[in-house]
C-alpha positions in Angstrom: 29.8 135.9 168.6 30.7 139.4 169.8 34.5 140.9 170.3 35.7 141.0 174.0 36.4 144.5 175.3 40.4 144.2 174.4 39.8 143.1 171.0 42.6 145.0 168.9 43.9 144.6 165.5 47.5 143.2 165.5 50.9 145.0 164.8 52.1 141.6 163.8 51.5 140.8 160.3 50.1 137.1 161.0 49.2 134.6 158.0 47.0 131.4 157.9 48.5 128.8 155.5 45.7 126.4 154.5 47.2 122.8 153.3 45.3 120.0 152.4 46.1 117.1 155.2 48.7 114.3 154.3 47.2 111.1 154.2 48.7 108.7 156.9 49.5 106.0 154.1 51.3 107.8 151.6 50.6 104.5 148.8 47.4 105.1 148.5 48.1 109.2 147.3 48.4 110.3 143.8 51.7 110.3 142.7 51.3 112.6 140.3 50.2 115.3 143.1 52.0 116.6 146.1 50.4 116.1 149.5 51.6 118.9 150.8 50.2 121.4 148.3 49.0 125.1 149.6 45.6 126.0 148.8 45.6 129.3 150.4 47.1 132.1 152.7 44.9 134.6 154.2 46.7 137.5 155.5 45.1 138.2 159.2 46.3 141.1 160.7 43.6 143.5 158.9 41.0 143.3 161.4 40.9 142.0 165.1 39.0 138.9 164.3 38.4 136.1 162.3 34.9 133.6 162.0 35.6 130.3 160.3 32.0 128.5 159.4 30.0 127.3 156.3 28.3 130.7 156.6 29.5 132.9 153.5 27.4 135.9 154.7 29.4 136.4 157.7 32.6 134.2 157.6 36.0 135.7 157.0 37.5 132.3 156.6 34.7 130.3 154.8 34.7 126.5 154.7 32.5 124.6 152.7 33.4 120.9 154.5 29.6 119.3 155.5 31.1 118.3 159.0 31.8 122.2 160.0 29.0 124.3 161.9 27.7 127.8 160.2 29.7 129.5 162.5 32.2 127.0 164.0 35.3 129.2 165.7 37.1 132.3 165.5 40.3 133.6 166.0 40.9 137.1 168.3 43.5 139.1 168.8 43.5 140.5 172.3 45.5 142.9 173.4 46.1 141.2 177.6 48.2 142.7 180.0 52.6 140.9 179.5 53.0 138.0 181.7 56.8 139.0 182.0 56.1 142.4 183.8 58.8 143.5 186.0 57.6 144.9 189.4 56.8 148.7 189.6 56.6 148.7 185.7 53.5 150.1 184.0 51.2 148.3 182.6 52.4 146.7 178.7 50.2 145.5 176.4 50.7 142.4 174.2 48.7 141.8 171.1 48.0 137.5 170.4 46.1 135.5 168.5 43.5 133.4 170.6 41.0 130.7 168.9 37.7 130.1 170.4 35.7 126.7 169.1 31.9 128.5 169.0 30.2 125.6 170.6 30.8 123.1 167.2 29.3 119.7 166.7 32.3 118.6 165.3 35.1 120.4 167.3 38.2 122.6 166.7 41.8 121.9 167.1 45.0 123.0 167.9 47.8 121.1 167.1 45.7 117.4 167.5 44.1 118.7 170.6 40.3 119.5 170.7 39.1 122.2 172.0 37.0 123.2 175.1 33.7 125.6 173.7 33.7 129.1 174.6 37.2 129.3 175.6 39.8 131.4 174.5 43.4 129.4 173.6 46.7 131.1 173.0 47.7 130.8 169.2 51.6 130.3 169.2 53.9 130.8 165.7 53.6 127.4 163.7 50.1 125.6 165.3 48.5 123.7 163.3 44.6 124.5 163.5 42.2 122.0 161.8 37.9 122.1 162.1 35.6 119.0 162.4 36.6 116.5 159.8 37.7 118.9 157.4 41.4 117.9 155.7 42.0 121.5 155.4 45.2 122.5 157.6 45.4 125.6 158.7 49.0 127.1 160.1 49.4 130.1 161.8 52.7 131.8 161.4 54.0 135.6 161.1 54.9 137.7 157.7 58.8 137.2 159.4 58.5 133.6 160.1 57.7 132.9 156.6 60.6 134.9 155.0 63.4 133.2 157.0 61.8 129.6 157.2 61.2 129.9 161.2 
């Protein structure tokens, strides 16, 4: 994988809140343990992207799950030109999060949804990203969003 010309490191203070996936029948759980416990936040505005694989050398985000490739996705922040530009206005740049799966056996996610390889997707406050067959959740919200609960 190599970084895309507008590659940029995010104003936005974005988080990644890793969960461990709810089981769809709730009997067969521990009830001595909550389902929706949080394993982990990484705090991802430091750099302008992010590899998730099984490769410790290189991944930011390392998962150990069997089902996910070295290098499986990453996420980008690119800095693209506002869709909401009024005429005659000068160019404005807007810093998002993308995800890219990098051509996984297993797939990547976004909210339920697999994704195409080798595409870029728009990251939106609150998706839900998963890898493969992982039950790690991971959900993608902003320093703010967290603070107030939105």
């Amino acid at each position: 994988f190599s970084e895309p010309p507008e590659a940029r490191i995010p104003n936005t203070r974005w988080r990644l809140y890793v969960f461990r996936q709810k089981p769809l029948d709730s009997s067969t759980s521990d009830p001595n343990k909550k389902d929706d416990d949080l394993i982990d936040t990484y705090h991802i505005s430091r750099q302008s992207s992010y590899l998730f694989g099984r490769e410790h050398k290189v991944a930011d985000i390392p998962v150990d799950h069997p089902s996910l490739s070295k290098q499986h996705a990453v996420l980008q922040f690119r800095a693209l030109p506002s869709k909401q530009q009024q005429i005659g206005a000068s160019d404005k740049l807007q810093c998002k999060p993308y995800l890219m799966d990098l051509e996984s056996t297993n797939g990547t996610f976004i909210n339920g949804v697999r994704l195409e390889a080798a595409r870029y997707y728009e990251l939106r406050r609150g998706d839900v990203i998963t890898l493969g067959a992982s039950s790690r959740e991971y959900v993608l919200l902003t320093e703010q969003s967290a603070k107030t609960g939105i």
